[in-house]
C-alpha positions as CSV (number, residue, x, y, z in Angstrom):
1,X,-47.8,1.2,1.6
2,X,-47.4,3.9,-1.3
3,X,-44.4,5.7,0.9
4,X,-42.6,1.9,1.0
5,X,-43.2,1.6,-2.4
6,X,-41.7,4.6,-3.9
7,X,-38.8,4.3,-2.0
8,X,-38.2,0.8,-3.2
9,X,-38.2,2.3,-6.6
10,X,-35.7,5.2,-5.4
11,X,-34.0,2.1,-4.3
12,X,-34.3,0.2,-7.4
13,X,-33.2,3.3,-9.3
14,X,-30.2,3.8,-7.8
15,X,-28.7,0.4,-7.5
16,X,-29.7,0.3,-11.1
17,X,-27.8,3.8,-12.1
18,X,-24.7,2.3,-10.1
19,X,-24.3,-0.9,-11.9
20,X,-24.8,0.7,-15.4
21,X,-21.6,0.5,-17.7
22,X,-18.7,3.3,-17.2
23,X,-18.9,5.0,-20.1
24,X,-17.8,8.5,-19.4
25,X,-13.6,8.6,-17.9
26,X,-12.2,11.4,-16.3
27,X,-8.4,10.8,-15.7
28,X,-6.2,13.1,-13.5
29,X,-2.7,13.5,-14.2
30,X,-0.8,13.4,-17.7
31,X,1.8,11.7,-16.7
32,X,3.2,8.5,-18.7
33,X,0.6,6.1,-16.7
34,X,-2.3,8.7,-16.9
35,X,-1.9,9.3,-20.8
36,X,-1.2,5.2,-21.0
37,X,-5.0,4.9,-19.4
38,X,-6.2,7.4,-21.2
39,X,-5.1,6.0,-24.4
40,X,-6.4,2.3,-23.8
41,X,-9.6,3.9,-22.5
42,X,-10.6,5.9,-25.6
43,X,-9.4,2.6,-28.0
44,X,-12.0,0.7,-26.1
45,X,-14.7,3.1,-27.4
46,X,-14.8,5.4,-23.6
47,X,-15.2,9.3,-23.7
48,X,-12.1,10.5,-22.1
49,X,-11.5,13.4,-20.3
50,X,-7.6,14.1,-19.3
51,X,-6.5,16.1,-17.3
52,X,-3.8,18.2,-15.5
53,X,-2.2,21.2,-14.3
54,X,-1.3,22.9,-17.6
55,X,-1.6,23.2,-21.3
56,X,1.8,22.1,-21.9
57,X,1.9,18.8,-20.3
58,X,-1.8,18.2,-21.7
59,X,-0.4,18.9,-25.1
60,X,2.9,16.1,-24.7
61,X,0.2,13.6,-23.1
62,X,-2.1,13.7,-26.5
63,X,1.2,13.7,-28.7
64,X,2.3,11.1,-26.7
65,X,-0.8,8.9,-27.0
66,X,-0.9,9.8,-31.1
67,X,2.5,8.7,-31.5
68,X,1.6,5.3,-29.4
69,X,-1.7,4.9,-31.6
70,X,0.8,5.1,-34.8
71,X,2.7,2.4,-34.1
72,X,0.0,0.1,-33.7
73,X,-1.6,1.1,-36.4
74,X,1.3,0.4,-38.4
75,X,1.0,-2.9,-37.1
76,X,-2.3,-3.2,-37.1
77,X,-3.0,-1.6,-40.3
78,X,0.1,-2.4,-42.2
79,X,-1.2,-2.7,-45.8
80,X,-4.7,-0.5,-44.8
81,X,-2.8,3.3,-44.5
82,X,-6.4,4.8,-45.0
83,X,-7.8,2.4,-42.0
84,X,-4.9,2.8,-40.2
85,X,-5.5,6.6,-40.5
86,X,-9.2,6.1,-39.6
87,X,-8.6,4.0,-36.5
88,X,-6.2,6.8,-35.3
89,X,-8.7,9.4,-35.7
90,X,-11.2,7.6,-34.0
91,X,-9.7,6.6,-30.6
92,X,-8.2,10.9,-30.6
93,X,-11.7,11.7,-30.9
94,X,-12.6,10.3,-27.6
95,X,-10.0,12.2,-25.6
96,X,-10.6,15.5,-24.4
97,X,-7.9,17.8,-21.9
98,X,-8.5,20.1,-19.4
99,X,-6.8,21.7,-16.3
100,X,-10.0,22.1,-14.7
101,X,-10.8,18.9,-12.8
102,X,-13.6,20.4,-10.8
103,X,-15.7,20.7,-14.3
104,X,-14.3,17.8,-15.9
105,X,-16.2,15.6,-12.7
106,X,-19.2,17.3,-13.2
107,X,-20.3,14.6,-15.5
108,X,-18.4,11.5,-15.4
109,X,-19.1,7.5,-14.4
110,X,-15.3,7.1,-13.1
111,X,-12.7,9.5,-11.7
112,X,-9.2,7.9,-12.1
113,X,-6.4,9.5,-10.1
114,X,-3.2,9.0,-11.4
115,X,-0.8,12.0,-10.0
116,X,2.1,11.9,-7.1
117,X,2.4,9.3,-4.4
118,X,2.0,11.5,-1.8
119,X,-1.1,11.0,0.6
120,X,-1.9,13.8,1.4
121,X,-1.9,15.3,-2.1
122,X,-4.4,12.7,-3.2
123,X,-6.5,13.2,-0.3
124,X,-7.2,17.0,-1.1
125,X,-8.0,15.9,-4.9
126,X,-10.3,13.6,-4.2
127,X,-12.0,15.7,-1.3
128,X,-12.5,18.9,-3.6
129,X,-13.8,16.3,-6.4
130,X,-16.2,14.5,-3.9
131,X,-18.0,18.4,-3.4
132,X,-18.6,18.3,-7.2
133,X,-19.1,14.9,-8.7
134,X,-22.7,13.0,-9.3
135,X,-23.5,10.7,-6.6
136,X,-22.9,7.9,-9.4
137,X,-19.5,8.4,-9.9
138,X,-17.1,6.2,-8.7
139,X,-13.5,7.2,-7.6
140,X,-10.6,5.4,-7.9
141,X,-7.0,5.4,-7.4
142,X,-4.3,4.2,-9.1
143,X,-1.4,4.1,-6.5
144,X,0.5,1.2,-6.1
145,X,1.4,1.5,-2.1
146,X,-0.8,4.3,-0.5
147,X,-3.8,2.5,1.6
148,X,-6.9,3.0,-0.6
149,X,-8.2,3.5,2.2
150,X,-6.5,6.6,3.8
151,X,-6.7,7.8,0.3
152,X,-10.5,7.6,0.3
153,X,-11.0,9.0,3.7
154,X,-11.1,12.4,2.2
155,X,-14.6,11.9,0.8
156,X,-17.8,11.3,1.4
157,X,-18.5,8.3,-0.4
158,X,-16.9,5.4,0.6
159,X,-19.0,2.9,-0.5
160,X,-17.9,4.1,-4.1
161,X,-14.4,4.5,-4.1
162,X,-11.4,1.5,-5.0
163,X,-7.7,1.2,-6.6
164,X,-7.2,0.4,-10.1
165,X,-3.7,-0.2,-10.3
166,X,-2.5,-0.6,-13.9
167,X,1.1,-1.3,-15.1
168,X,3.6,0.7,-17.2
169,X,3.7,0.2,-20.5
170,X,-0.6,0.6,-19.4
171,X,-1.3,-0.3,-23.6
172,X,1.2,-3.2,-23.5
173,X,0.8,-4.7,-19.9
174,X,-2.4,-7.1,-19.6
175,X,-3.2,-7.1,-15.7
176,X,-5.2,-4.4,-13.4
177,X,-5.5,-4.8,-9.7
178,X,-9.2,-4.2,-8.4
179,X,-8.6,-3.4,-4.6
180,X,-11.6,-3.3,-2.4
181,X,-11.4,-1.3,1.0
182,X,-14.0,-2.7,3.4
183,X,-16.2,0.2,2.9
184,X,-16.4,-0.5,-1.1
185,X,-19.8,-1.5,-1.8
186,X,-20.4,-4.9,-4.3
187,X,-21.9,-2.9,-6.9
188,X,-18.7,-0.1,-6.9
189,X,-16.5,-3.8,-7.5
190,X,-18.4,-5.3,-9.7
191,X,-18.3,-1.9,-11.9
192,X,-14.2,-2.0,-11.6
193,X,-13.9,-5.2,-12.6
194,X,-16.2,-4.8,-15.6
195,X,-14.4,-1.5,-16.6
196,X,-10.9,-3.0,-16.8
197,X,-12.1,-6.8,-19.0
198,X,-13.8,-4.0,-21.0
199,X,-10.4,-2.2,-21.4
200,X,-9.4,-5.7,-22.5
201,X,-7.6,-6.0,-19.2
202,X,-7.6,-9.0,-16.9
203,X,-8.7,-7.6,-13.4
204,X,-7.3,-9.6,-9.9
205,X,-8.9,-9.0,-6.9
206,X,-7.0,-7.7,-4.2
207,X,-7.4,-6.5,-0.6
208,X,-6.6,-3.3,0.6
209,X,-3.5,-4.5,2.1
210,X,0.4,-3.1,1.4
211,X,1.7,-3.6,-2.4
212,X,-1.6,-5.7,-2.8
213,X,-0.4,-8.3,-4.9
214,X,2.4,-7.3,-7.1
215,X,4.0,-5.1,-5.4
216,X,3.8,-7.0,-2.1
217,X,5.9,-10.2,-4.0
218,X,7.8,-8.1,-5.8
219,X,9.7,-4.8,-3.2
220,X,10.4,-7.5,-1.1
221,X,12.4,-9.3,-3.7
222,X,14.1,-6.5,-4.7
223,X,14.8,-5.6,-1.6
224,X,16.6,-9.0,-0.6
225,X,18.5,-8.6,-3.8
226,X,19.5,-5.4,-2.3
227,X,20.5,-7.2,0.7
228,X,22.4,-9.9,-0.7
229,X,25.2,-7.7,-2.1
230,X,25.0,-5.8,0.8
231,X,26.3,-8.7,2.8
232,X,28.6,-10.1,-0.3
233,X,26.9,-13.1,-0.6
234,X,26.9,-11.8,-4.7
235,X,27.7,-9.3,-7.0
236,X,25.0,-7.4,-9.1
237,X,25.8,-9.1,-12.1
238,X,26.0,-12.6,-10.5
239,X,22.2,-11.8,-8.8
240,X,21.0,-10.9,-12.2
241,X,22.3,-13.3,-14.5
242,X,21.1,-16.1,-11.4
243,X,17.2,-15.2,-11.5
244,X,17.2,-14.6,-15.0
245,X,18.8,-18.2,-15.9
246,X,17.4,-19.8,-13.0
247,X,14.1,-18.7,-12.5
248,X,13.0,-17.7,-16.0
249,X,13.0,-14.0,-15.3
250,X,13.0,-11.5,-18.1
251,X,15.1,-8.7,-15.3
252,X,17.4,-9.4,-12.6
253,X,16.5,-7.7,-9.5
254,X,18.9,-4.9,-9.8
255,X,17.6,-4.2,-13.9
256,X,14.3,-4.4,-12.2
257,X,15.0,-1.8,-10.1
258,X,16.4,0.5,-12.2
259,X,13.1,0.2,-14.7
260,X,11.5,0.9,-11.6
261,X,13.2,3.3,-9.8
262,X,15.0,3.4,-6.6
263,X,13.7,6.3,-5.2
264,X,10.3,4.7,-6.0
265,X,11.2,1.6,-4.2
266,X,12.8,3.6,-1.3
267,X,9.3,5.4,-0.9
268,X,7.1,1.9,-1.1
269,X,9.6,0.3,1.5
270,X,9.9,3.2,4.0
271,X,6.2,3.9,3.9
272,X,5.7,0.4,4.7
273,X,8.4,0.4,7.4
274,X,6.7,2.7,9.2
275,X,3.3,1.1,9.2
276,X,4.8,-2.5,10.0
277,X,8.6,-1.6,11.6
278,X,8.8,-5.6,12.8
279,X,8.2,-6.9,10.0
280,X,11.8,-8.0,8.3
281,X,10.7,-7.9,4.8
282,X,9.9,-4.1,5.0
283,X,12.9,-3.0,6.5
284,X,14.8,0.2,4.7
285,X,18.1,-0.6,3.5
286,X,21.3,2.0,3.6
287,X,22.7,0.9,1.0
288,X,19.4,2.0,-1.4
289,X,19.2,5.4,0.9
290,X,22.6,6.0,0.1
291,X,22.2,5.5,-4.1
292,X,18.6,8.0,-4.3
293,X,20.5,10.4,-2.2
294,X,23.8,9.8,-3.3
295,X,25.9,13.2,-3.9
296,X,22.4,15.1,-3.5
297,X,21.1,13.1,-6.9
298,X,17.7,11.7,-7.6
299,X,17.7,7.9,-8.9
300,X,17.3,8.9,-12.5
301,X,20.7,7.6,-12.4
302,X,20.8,4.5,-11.2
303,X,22.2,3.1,-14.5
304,X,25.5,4.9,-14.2
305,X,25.3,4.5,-10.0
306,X,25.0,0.4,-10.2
307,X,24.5,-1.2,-13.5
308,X,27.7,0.0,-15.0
């Protein structure tokens, strides 16, 4: 009876540990989405940890976020320079770099990946991080195509691990996508969802399935735009000016997927393609595999290629 006793209380104990506030952040990859988390997470009162492969890029990513934190305080604090210069100093106080993200996962509540889209680049972070992170800590991705998952496979806790897909501008844009695999426990949800309405976000629940929600609506759209002047049925500008007129839409398509970026979309669409070749809304399109590869040129230049 004492034996079933103590391990209800190991029991009790652990469910309890699991469903205890994230407090503690470690963020991989400095990039422009990884620096935007990082930056909403340490306004919202979280210890921060960020980090990446070098000093240099660390050192743009904290500018970065100071120079973000500025202009809001200007906003924020227009007549107030000395709160304004207070408020700044506190949300840098709770972010920390490092190029070490074995250490920084020592001690951490959450592990946020937000590096390359490339499976199985994410698949040997998160299984070197699974060798050294507490029991407690969640993992999570932020992809916004790559099966959850296939990404989670990697790791020995499955039951802890989910997508939090945030959008770019991350301090400007309201919604996060909690994704669930069918391995992610209630508990490991329940903790996502709280993190992001604590980030001041507003969480939708999504399935591990392709594009989740957003993305899911939205490639295919693009795609059709894609294919509509493909078969002349309209010019680029005629397709923009027609959904931003008609529909209410702040982009056209073809602006859309230049914010985006072709060889983005290209990558979502042919990754998808491959999973689900019948299905005609994830078909590749020439016509977008000819502009990323155009001349041998990336689609940083998809402005000059077809907006101009």
């Amino acid at each position: 009876m004492a034996f079933v006793t103590h391990q209800g209380i190991r029991r009790l104990s652990s469910s309890a540990f699991r469903n205890a506030a994230i407090k503690h952040v470690t963020i991989i990859g400095g990039g422009l989405m990884g620096a935007g988390i990082a930056q909403v997470a340490a306004t919202t009162g979280h210890s921060v940890v960020l980090v990446d492969t070098n000093e240099e890029i660390l050192k743009k990513s904290t500018m970065g976020i100071e120079g973000s934190l500025k202009r809001v305080a200007k906003k924020k604090f227009a007549d107030k320079q000395e709160a304004g210069a207070e408020f700044i100093a506190t949300v840098m106080a709770n972010v920390s770099t490092s190029t070490d993200a074995m250490s920084a996962a020592e001690s951490t509540d959450l592990v946020l990946e937000a590096i390359v889209e490339n499976l199985k680049i994410k698949q040997g972070l998160f299984g070197a991080l699974d060798k050294v992170a507490p029991a407690h800590t969640i993992f999570a991705s932020n992809t916004s195509s790559l099966p959850i998952t296939d990404i989670a496979s990697s790791t020995g806790r499955l039951d802890r691990f989910g997508g939090l897909h945030f959008f770019n501008p991350v301090p400007m844009m309201k919604l996060v996508e909690v994704i669930g695999t069918s391995a992610t426990s209630q508990e490991t949800f329940d903790s996502l969802l709280a993190f992001s309405k604590a980030l001041g976000k507003t969480p939708v629940s999504c399935k591990d399935t392709p594009g989740f929600i957003v993305n899911r609506l939205l490639v295919p759209y693009m795609m059709e735009a894609i294919r509509l002047l493909e078969r002349g049925h309209g010019s680029k500008e005629d397709i923009d000016i027609a959904m931003k007129l008609g529909a209410g839409y702040p982009m056209g398509p073809f602006e859309l997927l230049d914010y985006v970026g072709l060889d983005t979309v290209k990558f979502i669409i042919d990754g998808w393609a491959e999973k689900d070749p019948d299905n005609p809304l994830m078909q590749p399109s020439e016509v977008l595999k000819k502009l990323v590869y155009n001349e041998g040129k990336k689609y940083g230049y998809l402005k000059r290629i077809i907006l101009q």
